[in-house]
Structures are given as C-alpha cells and as structure tokens.
Backbone as CSV, one residue per row, in Angstrom:
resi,resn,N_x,N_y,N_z,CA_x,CA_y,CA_z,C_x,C_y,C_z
1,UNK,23.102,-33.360,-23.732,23.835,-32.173,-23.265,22.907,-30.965,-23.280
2,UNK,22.798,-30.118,-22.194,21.999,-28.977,-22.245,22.963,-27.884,-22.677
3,UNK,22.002,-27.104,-22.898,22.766,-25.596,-23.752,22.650,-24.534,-22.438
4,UNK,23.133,-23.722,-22.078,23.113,-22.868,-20.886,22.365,-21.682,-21.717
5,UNK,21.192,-20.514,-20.971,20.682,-20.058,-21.485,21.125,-18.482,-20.567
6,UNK,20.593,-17.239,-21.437,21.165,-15.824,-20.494,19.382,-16.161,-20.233
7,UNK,19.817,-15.697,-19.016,18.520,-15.432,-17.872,18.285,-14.037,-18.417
8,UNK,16.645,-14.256,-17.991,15.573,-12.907,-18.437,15.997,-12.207,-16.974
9,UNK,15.939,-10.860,-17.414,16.604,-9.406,-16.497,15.876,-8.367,-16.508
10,UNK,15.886,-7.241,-16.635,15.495,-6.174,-16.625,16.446,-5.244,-15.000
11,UNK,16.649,-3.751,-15.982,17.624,-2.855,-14.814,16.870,-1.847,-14.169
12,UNK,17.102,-1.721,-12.832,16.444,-0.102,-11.826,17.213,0.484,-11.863
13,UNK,17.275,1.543,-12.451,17.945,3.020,-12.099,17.017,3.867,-11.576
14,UNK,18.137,4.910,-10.552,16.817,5.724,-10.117,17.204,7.055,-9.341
15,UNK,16.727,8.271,-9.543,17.191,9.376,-9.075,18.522,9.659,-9.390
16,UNK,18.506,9.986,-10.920,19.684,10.293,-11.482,19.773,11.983,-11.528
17,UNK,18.408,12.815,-11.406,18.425,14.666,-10.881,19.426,15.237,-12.099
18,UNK,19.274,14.418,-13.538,19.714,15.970,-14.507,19.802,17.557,-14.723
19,UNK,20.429,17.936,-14.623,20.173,19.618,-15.044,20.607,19.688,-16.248
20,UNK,20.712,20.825,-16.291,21.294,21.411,-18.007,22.983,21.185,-18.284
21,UNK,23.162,21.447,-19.378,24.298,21.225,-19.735,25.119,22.289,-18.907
22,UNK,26.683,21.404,-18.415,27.245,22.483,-18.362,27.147,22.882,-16.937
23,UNK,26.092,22.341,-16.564,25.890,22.692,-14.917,25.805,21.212,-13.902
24,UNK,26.562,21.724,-12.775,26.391,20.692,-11.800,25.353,20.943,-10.322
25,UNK,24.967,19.393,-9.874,23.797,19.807,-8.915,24.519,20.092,-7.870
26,UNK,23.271,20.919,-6.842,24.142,21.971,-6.103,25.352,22.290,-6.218
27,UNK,25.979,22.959,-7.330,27.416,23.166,-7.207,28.677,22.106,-7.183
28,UNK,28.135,20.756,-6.856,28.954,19.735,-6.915,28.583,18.384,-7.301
29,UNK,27.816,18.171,-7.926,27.535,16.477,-8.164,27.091,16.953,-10.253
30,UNK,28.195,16.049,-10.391,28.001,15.910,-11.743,27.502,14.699,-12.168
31,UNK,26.148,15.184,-11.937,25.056,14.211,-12.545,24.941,13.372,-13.430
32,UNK,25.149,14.325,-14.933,25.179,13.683,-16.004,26.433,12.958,-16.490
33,UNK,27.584,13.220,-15.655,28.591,12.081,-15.883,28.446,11.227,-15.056
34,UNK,27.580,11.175,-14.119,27.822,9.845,-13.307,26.569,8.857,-14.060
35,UNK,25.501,9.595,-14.778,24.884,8.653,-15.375,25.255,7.683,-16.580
36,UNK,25.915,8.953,-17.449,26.886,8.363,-18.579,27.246,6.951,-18.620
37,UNK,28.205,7.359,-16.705,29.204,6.350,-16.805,27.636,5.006,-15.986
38,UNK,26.581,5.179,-15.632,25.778,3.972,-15.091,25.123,3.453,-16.797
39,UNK,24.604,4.442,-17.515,24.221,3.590,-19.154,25.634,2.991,-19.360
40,UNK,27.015,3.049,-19.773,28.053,2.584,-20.135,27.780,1.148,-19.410
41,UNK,27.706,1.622,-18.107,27.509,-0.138,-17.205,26.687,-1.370,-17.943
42,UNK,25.374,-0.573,-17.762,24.456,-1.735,-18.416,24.396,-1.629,-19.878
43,UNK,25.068,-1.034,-20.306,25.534,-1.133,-21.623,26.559,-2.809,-21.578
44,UNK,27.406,-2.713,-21.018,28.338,-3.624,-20.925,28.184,-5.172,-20.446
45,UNK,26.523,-5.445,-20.004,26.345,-6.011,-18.717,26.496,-7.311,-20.234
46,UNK,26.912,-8.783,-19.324,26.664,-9.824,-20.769,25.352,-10.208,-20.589
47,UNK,24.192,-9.950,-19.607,23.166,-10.404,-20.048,22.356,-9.135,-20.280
48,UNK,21.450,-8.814,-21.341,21.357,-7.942,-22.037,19.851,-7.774,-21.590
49,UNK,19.421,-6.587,-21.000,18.210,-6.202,-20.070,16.844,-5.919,-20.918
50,UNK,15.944,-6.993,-20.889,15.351,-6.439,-22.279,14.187,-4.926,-21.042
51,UNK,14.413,-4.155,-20.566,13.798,-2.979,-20.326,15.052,-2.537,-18.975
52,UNK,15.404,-0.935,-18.918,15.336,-0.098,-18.109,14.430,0.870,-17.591
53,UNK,14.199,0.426,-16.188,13.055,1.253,-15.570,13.933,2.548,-14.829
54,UNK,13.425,3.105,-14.765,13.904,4.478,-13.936,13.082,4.869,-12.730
55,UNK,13.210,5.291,-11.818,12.232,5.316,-10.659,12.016,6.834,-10.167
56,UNK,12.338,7.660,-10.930,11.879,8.869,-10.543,13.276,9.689,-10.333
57,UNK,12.743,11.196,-9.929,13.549,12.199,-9.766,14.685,12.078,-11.232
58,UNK,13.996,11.994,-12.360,14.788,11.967,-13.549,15.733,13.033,-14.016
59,UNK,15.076,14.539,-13.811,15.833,15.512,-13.514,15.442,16.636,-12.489
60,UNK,16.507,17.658,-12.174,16.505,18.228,-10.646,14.948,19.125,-10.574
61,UNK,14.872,19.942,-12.244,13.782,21.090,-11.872,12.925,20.955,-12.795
62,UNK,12.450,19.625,-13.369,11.383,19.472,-14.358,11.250,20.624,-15.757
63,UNK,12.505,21.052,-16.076,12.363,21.724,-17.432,13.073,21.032,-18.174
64,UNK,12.222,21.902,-19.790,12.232,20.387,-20.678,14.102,20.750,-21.245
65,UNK,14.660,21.746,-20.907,16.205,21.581,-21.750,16.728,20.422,-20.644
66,UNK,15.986,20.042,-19.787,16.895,19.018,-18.922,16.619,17.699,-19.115
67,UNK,15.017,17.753,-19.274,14.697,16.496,-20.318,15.518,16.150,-21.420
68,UNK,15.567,17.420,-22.191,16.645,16.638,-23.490,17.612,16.292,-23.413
69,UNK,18.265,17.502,-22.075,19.915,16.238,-22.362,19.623,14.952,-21.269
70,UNK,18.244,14.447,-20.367,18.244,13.304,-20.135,18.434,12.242,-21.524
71,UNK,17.361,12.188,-22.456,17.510,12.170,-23.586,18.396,11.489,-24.388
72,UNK,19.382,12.560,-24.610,20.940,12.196,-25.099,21.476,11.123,-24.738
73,UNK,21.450,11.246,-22.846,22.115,10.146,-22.040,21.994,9.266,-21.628
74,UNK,20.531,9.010,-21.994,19.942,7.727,-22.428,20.147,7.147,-23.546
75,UNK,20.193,7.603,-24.691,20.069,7.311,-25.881,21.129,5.565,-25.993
76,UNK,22.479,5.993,-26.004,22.847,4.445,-26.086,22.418,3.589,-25.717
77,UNK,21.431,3.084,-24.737,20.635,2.287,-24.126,20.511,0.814,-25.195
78,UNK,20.784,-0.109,-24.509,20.041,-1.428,-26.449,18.935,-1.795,-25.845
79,UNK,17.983,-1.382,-24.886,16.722,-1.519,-24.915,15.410,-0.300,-24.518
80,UNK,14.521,-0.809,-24.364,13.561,0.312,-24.032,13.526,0.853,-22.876
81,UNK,13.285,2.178,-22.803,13.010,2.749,-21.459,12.094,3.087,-20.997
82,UNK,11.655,2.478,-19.283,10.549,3.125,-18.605,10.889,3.934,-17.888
83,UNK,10.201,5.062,-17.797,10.324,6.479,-17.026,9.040,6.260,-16.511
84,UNK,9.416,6.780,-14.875,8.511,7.647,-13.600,8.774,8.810,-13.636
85,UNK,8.147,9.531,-13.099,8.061,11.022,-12.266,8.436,10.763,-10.871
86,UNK,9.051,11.610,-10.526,9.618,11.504,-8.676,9.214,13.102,-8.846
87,UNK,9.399,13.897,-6.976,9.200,15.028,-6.520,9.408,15.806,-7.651
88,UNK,10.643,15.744,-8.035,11.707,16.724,-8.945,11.168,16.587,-9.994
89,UNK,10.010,15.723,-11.016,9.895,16.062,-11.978,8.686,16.490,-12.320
90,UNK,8.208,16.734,-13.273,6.764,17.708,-13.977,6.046,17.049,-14.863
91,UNK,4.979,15.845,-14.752,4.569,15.045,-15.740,3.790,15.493,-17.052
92,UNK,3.766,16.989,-17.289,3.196,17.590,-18.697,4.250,17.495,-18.976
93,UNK,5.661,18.462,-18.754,7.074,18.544,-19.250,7.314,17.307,-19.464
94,UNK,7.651,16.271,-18.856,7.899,14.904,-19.100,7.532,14.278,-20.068
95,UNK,5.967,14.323,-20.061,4.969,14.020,-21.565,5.594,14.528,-22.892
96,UNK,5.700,16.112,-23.159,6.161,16.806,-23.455,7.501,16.398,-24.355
97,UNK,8.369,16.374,-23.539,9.721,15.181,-23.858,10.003,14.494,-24.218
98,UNK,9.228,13.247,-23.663,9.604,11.814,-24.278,7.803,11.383,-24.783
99,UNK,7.537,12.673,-25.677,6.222,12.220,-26.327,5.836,10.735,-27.135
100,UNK,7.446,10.177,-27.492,7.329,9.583,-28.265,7.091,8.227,-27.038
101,UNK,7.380,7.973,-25.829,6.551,7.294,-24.800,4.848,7.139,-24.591
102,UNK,4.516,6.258,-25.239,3.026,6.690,-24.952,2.290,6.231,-24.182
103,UNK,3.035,4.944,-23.317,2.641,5.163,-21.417,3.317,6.119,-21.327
104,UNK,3.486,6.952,-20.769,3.001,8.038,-20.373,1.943,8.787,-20.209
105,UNK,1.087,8.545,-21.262,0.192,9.562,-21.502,-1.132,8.364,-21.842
106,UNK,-0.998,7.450,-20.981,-1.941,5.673,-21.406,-2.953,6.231,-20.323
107,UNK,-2.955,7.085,-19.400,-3.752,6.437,-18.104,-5.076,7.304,-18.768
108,UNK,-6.238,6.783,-18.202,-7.779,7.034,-18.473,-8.283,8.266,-18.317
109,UNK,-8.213,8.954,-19.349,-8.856,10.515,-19.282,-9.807,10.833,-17.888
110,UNK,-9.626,10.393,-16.990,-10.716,10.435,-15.458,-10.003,11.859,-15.173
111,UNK,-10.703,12.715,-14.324,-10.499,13.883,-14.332,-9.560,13.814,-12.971
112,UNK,-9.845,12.971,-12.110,-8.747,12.552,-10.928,-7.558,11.807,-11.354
113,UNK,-7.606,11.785,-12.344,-6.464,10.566,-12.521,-5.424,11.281,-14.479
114,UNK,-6.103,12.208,-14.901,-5.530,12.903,-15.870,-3.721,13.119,-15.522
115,UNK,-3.718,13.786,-14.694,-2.582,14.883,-14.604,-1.498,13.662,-14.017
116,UNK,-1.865,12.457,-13.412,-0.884,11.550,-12.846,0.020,10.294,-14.238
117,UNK,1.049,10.307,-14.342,1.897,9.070,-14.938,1.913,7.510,-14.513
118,UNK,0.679,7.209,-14.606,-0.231,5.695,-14.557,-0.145,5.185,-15.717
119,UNK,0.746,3.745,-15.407,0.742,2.854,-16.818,0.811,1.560,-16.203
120,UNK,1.041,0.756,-16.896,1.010,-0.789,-16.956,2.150,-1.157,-18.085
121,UNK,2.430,-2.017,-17.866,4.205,-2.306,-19.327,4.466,-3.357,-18.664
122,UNK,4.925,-4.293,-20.015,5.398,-5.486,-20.185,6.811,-5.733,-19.301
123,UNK,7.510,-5.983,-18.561,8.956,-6.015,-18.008,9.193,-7.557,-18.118
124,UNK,9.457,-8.363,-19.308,9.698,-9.258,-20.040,8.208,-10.446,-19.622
125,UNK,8.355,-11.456,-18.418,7.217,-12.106,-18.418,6.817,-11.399,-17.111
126,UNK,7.466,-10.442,-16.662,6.369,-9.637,-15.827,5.926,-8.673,-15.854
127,UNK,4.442,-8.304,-15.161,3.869,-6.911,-15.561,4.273,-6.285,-14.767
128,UNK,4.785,-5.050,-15.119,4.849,-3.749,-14.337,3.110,-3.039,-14.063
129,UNK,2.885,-2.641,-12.471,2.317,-1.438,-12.844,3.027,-0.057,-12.228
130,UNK,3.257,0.876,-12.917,3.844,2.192,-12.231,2.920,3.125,-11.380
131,UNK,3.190,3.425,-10.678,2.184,4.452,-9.559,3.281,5.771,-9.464
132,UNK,2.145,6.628,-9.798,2.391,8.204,-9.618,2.431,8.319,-8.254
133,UNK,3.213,8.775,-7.313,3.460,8.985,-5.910,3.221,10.763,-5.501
134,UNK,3.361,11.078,-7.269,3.636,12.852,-6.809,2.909,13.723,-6.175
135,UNK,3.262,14.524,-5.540,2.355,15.454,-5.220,3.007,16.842,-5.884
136,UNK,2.741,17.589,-6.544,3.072,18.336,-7.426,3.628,19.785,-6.765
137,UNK,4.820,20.087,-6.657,5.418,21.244,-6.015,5.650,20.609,-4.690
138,UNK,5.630,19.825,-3.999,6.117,18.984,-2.193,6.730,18.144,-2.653
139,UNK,7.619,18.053,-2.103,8.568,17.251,-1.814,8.318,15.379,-1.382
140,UNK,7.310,15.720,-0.553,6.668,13.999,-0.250,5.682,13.678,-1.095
141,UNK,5.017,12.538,-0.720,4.407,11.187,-1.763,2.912,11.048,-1.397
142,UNK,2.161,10.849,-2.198,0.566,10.678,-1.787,0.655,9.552,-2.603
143,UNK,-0.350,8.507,-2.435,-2.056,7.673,-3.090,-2.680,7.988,-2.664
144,UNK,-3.801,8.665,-3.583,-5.501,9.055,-3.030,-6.191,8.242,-3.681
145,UNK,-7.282,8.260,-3.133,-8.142,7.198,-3.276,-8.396,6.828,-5.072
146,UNK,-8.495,7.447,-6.074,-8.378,7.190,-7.167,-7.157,6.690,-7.588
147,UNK,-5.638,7.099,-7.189,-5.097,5.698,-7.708,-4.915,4.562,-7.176
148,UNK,-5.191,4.739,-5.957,-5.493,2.993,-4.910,-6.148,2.764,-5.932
149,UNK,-7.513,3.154,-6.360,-8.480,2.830,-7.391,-8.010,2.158,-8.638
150,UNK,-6.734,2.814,-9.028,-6.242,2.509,-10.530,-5.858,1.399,-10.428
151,UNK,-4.951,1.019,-9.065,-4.094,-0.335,-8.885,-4.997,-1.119,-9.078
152,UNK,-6.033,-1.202,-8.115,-6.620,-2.624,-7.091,-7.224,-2.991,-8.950
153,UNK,-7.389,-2.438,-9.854,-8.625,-2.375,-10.862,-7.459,-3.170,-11.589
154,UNK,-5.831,-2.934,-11.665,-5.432,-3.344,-12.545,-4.944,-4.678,-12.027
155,UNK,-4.622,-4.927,-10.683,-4.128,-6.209,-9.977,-5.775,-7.374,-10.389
156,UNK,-6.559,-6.562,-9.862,-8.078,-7.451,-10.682,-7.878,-8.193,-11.686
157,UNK,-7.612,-7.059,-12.680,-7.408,-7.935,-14.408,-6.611,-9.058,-14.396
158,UNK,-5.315,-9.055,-13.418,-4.473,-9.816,-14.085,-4.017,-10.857,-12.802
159,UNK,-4.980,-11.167,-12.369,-4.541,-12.469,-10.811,-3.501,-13.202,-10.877
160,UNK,-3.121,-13.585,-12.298,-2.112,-14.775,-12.349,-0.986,-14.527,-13.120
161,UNK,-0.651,-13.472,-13.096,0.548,-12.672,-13.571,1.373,-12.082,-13.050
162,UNK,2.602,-12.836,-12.569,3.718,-12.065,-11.673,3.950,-10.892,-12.177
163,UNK,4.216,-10.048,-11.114,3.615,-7.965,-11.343,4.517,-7.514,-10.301
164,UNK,5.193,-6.558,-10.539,5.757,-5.676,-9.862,5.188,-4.168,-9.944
165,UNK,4.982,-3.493,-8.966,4.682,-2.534,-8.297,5.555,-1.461,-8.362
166,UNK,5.746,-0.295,-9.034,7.081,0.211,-8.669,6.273,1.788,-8.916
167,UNK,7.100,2.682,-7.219,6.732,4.050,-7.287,7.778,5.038,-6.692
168,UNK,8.228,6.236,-6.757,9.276,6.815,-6.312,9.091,6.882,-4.576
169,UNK,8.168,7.035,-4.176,8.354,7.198,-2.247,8.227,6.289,-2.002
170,UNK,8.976,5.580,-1.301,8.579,3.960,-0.533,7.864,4.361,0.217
171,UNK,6.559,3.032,0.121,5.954,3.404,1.545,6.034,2.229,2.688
172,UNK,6.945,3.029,3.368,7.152,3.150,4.621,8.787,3.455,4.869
173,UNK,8.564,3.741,6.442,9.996,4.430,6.992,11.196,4.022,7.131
174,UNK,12.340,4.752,6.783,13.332,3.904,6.766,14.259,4.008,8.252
175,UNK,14.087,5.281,9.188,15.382,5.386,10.211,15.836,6.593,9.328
176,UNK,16.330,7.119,8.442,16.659,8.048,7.827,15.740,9.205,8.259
177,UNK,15.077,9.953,9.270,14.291,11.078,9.573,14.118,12.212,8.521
178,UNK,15.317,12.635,8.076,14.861,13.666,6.817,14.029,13.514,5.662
179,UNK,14.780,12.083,5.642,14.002,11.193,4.361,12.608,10.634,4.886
180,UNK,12.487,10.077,5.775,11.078,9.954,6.328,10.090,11.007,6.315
181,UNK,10.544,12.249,6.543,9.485,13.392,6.455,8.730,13.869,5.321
182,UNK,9.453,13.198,4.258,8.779,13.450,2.790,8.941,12.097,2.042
183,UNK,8.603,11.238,2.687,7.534,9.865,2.032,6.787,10.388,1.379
184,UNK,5.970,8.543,1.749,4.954,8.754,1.255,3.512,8.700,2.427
185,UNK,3.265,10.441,2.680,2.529,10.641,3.569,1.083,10.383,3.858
186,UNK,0.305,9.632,2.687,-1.150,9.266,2.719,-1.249,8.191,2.036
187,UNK,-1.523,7.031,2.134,-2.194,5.679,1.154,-1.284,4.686,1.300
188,UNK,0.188,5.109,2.543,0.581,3.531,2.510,-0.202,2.442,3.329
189,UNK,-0.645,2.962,4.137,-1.658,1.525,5.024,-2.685,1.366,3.894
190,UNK,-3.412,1.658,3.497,-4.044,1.224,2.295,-3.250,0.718,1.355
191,UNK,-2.378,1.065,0.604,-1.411,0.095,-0.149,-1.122,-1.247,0.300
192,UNK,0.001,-1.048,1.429,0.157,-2.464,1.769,-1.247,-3.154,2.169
193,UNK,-2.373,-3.000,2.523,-3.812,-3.657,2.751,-4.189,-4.480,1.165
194,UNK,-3.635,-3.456,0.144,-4.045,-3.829,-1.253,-3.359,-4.846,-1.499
195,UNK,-1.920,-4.898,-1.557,-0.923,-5.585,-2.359,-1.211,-7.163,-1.192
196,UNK,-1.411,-6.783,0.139,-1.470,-8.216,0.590,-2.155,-9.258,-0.163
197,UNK,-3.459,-8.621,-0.408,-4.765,-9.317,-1.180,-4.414,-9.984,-2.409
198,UNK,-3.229,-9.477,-3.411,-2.413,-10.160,-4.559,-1.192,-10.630,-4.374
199,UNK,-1.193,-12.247,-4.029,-0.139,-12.617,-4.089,0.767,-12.516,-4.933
200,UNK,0.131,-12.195,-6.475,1.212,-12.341,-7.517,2.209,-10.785,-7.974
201,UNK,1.776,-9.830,-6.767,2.821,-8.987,-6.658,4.086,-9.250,-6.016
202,UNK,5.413,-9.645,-6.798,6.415,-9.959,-6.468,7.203,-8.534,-6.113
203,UNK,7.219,-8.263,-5.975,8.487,-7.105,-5.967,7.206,-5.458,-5.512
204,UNK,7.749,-3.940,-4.858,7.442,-2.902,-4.702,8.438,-2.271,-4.533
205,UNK,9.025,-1.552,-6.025,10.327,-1.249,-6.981,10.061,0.612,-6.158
206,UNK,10.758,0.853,-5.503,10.945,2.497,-5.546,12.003,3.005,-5.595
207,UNK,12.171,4.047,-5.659,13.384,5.009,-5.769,13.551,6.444,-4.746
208,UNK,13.830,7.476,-4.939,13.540,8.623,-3.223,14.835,8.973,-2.618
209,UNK,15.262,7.708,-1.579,15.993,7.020,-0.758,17.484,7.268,-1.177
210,UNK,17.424,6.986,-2.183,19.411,7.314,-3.102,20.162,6.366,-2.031
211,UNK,19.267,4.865,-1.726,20.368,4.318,-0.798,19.904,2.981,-1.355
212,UNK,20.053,1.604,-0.885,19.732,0.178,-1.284,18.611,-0.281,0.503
213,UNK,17.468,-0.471,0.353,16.956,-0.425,1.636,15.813,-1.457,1.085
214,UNK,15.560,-2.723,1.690,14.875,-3.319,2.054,13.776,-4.040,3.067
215,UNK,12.938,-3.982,2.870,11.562,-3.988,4.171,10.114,-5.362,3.861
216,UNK,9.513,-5.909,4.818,8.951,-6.529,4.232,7.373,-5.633,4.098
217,UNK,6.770,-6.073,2.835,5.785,-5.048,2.985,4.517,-5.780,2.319
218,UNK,3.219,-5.793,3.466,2.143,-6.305,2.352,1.881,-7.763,1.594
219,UNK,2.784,-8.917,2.566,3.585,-10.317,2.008,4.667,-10.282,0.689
220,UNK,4.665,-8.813,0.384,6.068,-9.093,-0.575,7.646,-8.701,-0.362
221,UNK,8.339,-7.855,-0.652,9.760,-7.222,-0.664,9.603,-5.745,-1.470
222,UNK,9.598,-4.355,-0.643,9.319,-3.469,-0.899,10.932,-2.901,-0.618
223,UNK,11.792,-2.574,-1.770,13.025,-2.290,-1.932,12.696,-0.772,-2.314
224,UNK,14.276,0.098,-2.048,14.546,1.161,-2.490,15.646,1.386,-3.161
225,UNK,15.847,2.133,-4.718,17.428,1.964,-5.308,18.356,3.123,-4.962
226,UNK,19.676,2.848,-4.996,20.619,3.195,-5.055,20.476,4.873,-6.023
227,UNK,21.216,5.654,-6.044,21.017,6.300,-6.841,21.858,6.396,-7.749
228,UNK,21.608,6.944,-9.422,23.155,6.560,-9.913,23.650,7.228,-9.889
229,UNK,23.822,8.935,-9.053,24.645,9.643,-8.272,24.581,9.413,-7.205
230,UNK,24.752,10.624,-6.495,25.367,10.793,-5.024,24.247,9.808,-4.558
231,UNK,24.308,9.343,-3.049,23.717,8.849,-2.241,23.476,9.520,-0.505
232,UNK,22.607,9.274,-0.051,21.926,10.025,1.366,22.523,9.361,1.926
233,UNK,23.153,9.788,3.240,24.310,9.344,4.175,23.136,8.651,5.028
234,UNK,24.082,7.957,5.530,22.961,6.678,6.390,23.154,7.320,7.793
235,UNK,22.513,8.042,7.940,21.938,9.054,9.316,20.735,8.203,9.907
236,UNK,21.114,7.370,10.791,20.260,6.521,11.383,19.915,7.748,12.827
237,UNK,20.535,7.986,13.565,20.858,8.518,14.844,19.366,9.829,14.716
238,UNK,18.762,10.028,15.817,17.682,10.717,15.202,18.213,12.614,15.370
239,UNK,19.272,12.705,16.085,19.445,14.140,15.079,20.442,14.258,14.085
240,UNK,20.297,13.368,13.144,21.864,13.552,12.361,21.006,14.214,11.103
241,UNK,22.080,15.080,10.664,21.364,16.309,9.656,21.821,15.919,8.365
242,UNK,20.752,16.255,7.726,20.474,15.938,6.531,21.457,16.261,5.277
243,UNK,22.273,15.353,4.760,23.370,15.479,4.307,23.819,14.291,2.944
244,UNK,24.500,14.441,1.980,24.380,13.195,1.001,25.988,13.193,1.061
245,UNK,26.613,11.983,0.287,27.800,11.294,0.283,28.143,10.842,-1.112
246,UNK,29.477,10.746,-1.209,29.379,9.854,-2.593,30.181,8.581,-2.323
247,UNK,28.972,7.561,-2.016,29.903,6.437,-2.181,29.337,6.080,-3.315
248,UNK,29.912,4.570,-3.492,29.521,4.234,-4.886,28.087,4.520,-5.471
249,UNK,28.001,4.498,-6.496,26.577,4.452,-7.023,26.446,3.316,-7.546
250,UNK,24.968,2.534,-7.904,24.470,1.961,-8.040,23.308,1.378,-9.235
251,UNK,22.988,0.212,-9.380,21.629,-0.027,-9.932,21.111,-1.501,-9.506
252,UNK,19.737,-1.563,-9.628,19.629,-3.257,-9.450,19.339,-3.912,-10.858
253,UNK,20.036,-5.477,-11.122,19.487,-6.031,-11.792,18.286,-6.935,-11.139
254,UNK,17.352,-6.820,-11.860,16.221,-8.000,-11.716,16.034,-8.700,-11.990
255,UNK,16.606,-10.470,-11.969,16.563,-11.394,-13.064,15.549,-12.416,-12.323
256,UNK,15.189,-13.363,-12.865,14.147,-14.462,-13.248,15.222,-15.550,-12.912
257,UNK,15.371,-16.465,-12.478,15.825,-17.533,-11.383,14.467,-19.039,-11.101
258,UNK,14.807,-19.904,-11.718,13.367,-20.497,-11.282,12.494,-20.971,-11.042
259,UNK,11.861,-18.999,-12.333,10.519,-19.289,-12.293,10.431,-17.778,-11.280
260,UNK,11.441,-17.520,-10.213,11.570,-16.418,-9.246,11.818,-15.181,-9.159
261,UNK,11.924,-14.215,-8.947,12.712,-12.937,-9.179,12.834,-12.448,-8.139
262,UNK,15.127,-12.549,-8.677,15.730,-12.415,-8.262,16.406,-10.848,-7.957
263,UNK,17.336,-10.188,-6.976,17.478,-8.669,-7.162,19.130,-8.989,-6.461
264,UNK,19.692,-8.360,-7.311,20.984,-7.754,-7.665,21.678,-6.720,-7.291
265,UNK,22.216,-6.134,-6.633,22.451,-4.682,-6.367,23.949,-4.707,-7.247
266,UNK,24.193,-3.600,-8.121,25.064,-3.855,-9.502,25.506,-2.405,-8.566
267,UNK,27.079,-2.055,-8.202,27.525,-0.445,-8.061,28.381,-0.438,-9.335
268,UNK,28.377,0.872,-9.462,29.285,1.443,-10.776,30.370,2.102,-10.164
269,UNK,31.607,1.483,-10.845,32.818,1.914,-10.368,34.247,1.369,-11.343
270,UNK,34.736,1.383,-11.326,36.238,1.045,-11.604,37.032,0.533,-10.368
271,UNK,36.472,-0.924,-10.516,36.990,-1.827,-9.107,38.395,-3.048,-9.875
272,UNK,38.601,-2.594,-10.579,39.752,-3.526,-11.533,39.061,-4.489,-12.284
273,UNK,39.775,-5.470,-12.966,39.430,-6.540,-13.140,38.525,-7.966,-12.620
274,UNK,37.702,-8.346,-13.054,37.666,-9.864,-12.324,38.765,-10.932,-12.602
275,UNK,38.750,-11.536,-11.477,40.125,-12.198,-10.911,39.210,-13.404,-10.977
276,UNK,40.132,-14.628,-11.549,39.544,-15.966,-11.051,39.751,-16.325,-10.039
277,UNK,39.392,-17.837,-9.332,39.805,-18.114,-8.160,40.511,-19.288,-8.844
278,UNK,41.778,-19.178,-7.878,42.639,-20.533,-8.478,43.046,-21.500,-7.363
C-alpha cells in the first residue's frame, strides 16, 4: 500500500502597492485588506508552501512606514518570504526594512551591480534567480549589460538545476498598450537569447501586469501574476484607456508534479463551499 504524499509548492504573489495605514490607493483600493485577506488564503491552503515569492511593486511610494505595515501583513505567513522590487519600490528603503533579509543585500559589491536586488534562493528543489528589472524613478524595466552578466554567470554555475527566473516587467508584450509602454524596454532580446541556451530554466515568474498572462519565451513559459488587488482591465483594442478593475484577485501556486512544475492560478474570494460531485 502506498502512502499519498503533499506535493512540494511554493506561492506568487505580486503587486500588492501598500501605503500607510489608514490610507487607500488612489482613493479607492484597499490594499492592505485585500492582502490580509490573500496571506489568510495561503495561510489556509492544505498543502503548506515551503516559500512565498512576491514579484514586485510591494508598496505604492517606497517609504519605509509602508514597508512596515507591509511587514505586519506579512507576518502570519508559516513560511519564508522572498521579496522583489517593482517600479513602485526603493531597494535602499527595502534593504532598510526587511534588513533582517539578507538576499537582499547578497549581490556582489560591483559598482554596476551595487544599487540592484540580485539574489539566488532555494524555492524548495528549485533555484530561484531574481532579476532587478528597475529603473529607478520610471515606470518601465531595463537589463543592462551587467545583469545579463549576473544571470548568464549564475545559470553557468548551476546547468543541472531546475531554476526559475523571476522579475517584475515581463519581457515581452502583452496587447495591453499602456502596459506595454513601460515594460521591459532594453535586454529582452538578449534575455530570451540567454535563457534559450539553459534548458534547465523552467519557469520566467513576473509580476507588472496585475493580470494572469502567458507567452512562450526563450524555450520556456514566461507568465505574469495576478495581482492581489485590483487588476488592469483587459484593454486589448489599441485605443482603450488605461484603466484597472476589480475582479477577483489572485495568486499562483507552483507545485512539482513528476519531477515537473506545475502552475496554478489560486483567486481569492468567498466563492462558498466545495461541493462534492455525487
């Protein structure tokens, strides 16, 4: 008789845009309760995530009272957390914050490569590497040639180690035009040129988008998450103006299937009960 086992997981959250207490973004999206209620989720989940990654835009204006109550609203979490930087955030403030993160502050004193949030982390039997996308005060996404540099050096080390890739601007376009204009405007043809060359990059994890968008990229699956607030209205049509929605929010689980990894799109809601089938 075999014993049934919980499959290895790990959760994407992403562009959750904290502010301060007490305040909501632009005037109407209450951020920090809609995150609340996305930790409560994977709080609840029965297979138990040994890491949450976050994909950027952590909070709206990169100051640190917004860091802390990120902080707070993380805190119930039963496992560890990885944090990115997206547009919206400030990677000294960030440092700053969650000092007690020390990827964060891992990448190689290089004078091009100081000021960026470059790490590498365990995401159970796969490696993460994280890529800084920021461009500091713009809104869109760079790789310059030093962190192409950082990747290709770290995909080197590790040939035979399923690795995921994960950065806040997807690169490449989605049909969304507003959102297209502040990608990621320099190093995706070089990226995808890179990642082709390593097969054992499974997955290119981003966040940006605040929608669920999939593309093939580079021989792998270059996804975008959900946000666990509001979401960008699917303005395909090329003058439809730039506008967000609240449908459900979201996260992905990532589980292991195998030997494979698998992706999940998990929304947060109050949809009733599960019902058997009889």
């Amino acid at each position: 008789m075999t014993t049934a086992t919980t499959p290895e997981c790990f959760v994407q959250l992403s562009d959750p845009h904290i502010v301060i207490k007490g305040r909501l973004l632009m005037g109407q999206v209450d951020t920090a309760a809609f995150l609340a209620r996305a930790v409560a989720h994977v709080c609840a989940l029965p297979a138990r995530p040994s890491h949450v990654l976050i994909t950027g835009d952590l909070v709206e204006r990169g100051g640190l009272d917004e860091y802390a109550h990120l902080r707070e609203l993380l805190a119930p979490l039963p496992c560890p957390v990885l944090l990115m930087p997206g547009n919206h955030d400030a990677v000294p403030t960030l440092r700053q914050a969650f000092a007690d993160h020390g990827y964060l502050s891992s990448t190689p004193l290089e004078p091009a490569l100081s000021g960026f949030a470059l790490y590498a982390a365990s995401l159970g039997s796969r490696r993460l590497l994280a890529l800084d996308t920021v461009v500091p005060g713009k809104p869109h996404g760079s790789l310059c040639a030093a962190r192409l540099g950082w990747l290709r050096a770290q995909l080197e080390a590790a040939p035979d180690t399923p690795t995921v890739v994960a950065m806040h601007h997807p690169p490449f376009t989605t049909g969304i035009r507003h959102m297209d204009g502040m990608g990621l405007r320099e190093g995706a043809d070089e990226l995808e040129a890179l990642i082709a060359q390593h097969p054992q990059v499974e997955r290119s994890l981003c966040g940006h988008l605040h929608r669920p968008i999939t593309r093939r990229f580079g021989g792998t699956v270059a996804m975008t998450a959900p946000s666990a607030a509001h979401q960008i209205t699917l303005g395909l049509a090329p003058d439809s103006p730039p506008s967000f929605i609240f449908e459900p929010p979201g996260y992905y689980v990532h589980t292991v299937q195998d030997g494979q990894l698998v992706t999940h799109l998990h929304p947060v809601g109050d949809f009733g009960e599960a019902q058997l089938f009889r």
